[in-house]
C-alpha positions, 0 to 999 in steps of 0.5 A, a space after each residue: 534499491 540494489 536489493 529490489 533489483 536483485 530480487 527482480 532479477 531472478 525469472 523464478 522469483 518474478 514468477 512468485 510475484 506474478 501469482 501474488 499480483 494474480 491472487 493475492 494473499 496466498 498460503 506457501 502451499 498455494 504458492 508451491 502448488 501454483 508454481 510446481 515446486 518444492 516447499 523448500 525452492 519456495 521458501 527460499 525465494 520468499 525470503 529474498 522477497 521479503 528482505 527486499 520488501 517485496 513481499 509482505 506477510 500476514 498471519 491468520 491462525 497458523 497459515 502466514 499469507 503472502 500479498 505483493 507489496 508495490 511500494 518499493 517498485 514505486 520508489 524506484 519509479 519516482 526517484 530513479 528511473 523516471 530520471 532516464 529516458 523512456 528508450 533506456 527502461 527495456 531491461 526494467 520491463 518487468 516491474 512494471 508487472 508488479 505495479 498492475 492489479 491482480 486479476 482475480 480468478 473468481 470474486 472469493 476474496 482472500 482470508 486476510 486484507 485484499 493489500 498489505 503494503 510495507 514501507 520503511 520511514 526515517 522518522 519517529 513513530 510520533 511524526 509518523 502519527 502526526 502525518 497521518 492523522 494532521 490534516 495540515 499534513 496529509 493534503 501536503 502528501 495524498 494527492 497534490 493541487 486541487 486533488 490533495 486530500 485532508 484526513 479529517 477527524 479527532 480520532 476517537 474510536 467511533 468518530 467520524 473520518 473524512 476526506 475532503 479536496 483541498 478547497 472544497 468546502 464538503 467532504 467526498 468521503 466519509 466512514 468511521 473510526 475503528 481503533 485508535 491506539 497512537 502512535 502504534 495503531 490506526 484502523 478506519 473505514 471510509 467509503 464514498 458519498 454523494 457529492 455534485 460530481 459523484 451523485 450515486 456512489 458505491 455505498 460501501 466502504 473499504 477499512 483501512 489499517 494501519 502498524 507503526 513499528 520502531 525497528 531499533 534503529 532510525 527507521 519505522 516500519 509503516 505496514 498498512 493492511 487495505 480491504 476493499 468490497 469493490 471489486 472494480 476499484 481495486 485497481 486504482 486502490 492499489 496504485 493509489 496506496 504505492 503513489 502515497 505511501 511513496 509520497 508520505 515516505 519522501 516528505 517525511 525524510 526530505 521534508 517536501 513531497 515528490 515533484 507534481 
């Protein structure tokens, strides 16, 4: 954490987050361009980014894009700062910038995924895997209550993948196995269907892609790569994937999820 507040503490690289939450998926020229400085001055700031996991990179080509990544911000909020009283939070103010949505200046998607998220996990790439593809396991971090959500499939590229409450007896999402590679690589489309509370959904599905890295030491580096046509969900997609990523991190090291 203290290299997350450090990062944040600086106007210019808050500022670097701030175009990355505007727009997404931004080439180191862009970023220059958009802020008015030097290669140099932003290179340097986006290393101290990245050391701090705030800021994930993608490569298409020979450009590295740069996408915000929540994930960090949201481990601070569940597991230190809601501990303190709302009053005490003034000085923190700003991450809370980094949580919200970008507002995009046009609907011209980036190159790349529309998110990439970065989180580090004490476990094994095997439990990793089994924690996302077990549904026993993925109702105990994706949602909890009434909301928890089982990730059904038998992981079979072209098979079938859905999503259903807990307790209910149909699925409310559904899509498709793209690439199953256990336990390095995951990619998967899903996308609403209609259900009693939802009888006309979007019909269109978003892909979701996930890396798992051993990193030499006792930690995997879990990247998940998320592209979504729905320009009005993007919002609470992005919220969403910090929250349960951030859940699926606590329970794997602790061995319970974060408090309802």
């Amino acid at each position: 954490m203290d290299q997350v507040l450090k990062a944040l503490g600086d106007a210019t690289r808050r500022r670097v987050l701030d175009r990355l939450r505007e727009r997404n998926g931004q080439t180191l020229k862009g970023l220059c361009e958009d802020l008015d400085m030097t290669r140099q001055a932003v290179s340097k700031h986006l290393a101290v980014l990245e050391g701090a996991h705030l800021v994930s990179t993608v490569r298409r080509g020979r450009e590295k894009l740069h996408y915000l990544n929540p994930v960090p911000i949201q481990l601070i909020h569940e597991r230190w700062i809601s501990q303190y009283e709302h009053a005490r939070l003034g000085a923190l103010t700003s991450l809370k910038s980094a949580l919200e949505e970008r507002t995009m200046t046009d609907d011209t998607p980036p190159p790349g995924p529309d998110f990439v998220y970065t989180i580090y996990i004490a476990t094994t790439r095997e439990e990793l895997w089994k924690a996302l593809t077990d549904p026993e396991f993925t109702r105990r971090w994706w949602g909890s209550g009434e909301g928890a959500v089982a990730v059904e499939s038998d992981w079979q590229p072209g098979s079938p993948v859905t999503h259903r409450f807990a307790g209910a007896d149909a699925p409310f999402m559904r899509g498709e196995v793209i690439d199953a590679d256990p336990p390095s690589r995951l990619t998967y489309t899903v996308g609403f269907i209609p259900t009693p509370d939802n009888p006309t959904p979007d019909p269109r599905s978003a892909t979701a892609d996930f890396h798992l890295e051993e990193t030499g030491g006792a930690q995997v580096k879990l990247t998940v790569h998320s592209t979504d046509p729905r320009t009005d969900m993007r919002q609470q997609v992005n919220e969403g994937w910090a929250v349960v990523l951030s859940n699926l991190k606590t329970l794997l090291e602790t061995g319970h999820p974060m408090p309802e």
